[in-house]
C-alpha positions as CSV (number, residue, x, y, z in Angstrom):
1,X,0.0,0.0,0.0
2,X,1.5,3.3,-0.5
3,X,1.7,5.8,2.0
4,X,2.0,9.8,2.2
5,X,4.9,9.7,5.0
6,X,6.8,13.0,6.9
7,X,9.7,12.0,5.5
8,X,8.4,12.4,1.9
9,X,6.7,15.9,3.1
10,X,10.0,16.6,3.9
11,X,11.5,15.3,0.5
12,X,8.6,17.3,-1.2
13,X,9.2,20.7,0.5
14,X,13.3,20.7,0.1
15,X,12.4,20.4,-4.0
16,X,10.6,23.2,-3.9
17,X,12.2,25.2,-2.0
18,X,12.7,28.6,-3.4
19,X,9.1,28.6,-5.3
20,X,5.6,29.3,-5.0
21,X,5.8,25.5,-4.3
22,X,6.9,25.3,-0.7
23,X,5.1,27.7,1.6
24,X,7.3,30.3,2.3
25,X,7.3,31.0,-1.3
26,X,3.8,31.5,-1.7
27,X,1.8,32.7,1.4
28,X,1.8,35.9,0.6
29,X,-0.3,35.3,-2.6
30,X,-3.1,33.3,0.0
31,X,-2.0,29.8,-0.3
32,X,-2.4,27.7,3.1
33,X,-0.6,24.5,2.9
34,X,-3.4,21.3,3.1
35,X,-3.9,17.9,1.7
36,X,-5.9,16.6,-1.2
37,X,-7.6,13.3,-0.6
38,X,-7.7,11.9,-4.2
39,X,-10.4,9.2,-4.0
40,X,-13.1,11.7,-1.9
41,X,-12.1,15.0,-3.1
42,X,-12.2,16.1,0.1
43,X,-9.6,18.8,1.0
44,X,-8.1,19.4,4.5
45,X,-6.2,22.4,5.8
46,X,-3.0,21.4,7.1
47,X,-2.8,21.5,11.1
48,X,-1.2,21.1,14.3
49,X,-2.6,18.1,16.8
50,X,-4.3,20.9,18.3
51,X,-6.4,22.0,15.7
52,X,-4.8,25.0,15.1
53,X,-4.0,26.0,10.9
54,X,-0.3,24.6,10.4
55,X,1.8,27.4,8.6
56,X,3.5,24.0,6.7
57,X,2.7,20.9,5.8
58,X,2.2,18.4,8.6
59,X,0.1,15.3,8.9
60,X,-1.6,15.7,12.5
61,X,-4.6,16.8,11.6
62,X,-5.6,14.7,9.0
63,X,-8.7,12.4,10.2
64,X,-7.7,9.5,12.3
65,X,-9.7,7.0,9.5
66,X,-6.5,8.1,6.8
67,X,-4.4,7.7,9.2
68,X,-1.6,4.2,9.1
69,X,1.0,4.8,11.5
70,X,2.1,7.1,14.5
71,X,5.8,7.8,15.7
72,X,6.6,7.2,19.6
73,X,5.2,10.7,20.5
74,X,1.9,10.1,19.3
75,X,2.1,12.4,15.9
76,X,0.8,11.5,12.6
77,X,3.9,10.2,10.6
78,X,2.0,8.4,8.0
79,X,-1.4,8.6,5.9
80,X,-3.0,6.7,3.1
81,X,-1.2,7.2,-0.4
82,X,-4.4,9.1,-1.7
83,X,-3.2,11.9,-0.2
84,X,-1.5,14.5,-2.2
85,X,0.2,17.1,-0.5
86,X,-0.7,21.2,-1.7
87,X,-2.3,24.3,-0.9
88,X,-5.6,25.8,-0.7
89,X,-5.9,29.5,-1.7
90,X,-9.9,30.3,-1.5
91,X,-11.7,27.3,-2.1
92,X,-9.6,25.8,-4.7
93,X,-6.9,22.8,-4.3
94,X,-3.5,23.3,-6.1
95,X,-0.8,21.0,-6.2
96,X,2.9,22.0,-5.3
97,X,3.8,22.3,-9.2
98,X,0.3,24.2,-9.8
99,X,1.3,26.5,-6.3
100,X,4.5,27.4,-8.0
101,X,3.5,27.5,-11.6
102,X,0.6,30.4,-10.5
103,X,2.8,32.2,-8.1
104,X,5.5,32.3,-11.2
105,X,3.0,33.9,-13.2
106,X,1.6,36.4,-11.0
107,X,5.4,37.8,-9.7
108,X,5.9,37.9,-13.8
109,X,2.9,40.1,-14.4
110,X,3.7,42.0,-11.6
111,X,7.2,42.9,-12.8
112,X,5.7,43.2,-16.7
């Protein structure tokens, strides 16, 4: 079965670091990281244990039904493979390469 791990978040975020891809490259154009559940459509906004938003990508508050396995502390560390990391910016879903891609275009027709 695959599996949408921390480790791979972390994997996913170093790539796109730099772009409108990773969150520091695109919050100040509205994008909140979340998660994509591919077979529901159902989108979540990434967050702590808590509750509270996440300003990154972590897998706490995804619902305990996707959830596969915990690390010692208690915290998600992984989910089922139909989730896709991303971002939510109003109410629509983008992917990391669909994050960057829009961010890329808006700083261009800024600058044009």
């Amino acid at each position: 079965m695959l599996t949408l791990s921390t480790r791979y978040l972390q994997l996913e975020s170093e790539a796109h670091r730099g772009t409108g891809g990773a969150s520091e490259g695109n919050k100040a154009f509205g994008f909140r990281p979340g998660f994509l559940d591919t077979h529901t459509g159902i989108t979540y906004e990434a967050r702590f244990a808590d509750g509270r938003p996440a300003p990154f990508h972590v897998l706490d508050g995804i619902p305990d039904a996707l959830v596969i396995a915990r690390d010692r502390r208690g915290n998600v560390s992984q989910v089922v493979g139909s989730i896709v990391a991303g971002f939510l910016r109003d109410a629509d879903f983008y992917t990391r390469e669909e994050a960057a891609a829009l961010v890329a275009d808006i700083e261009l027709a800024e600058h044009a």
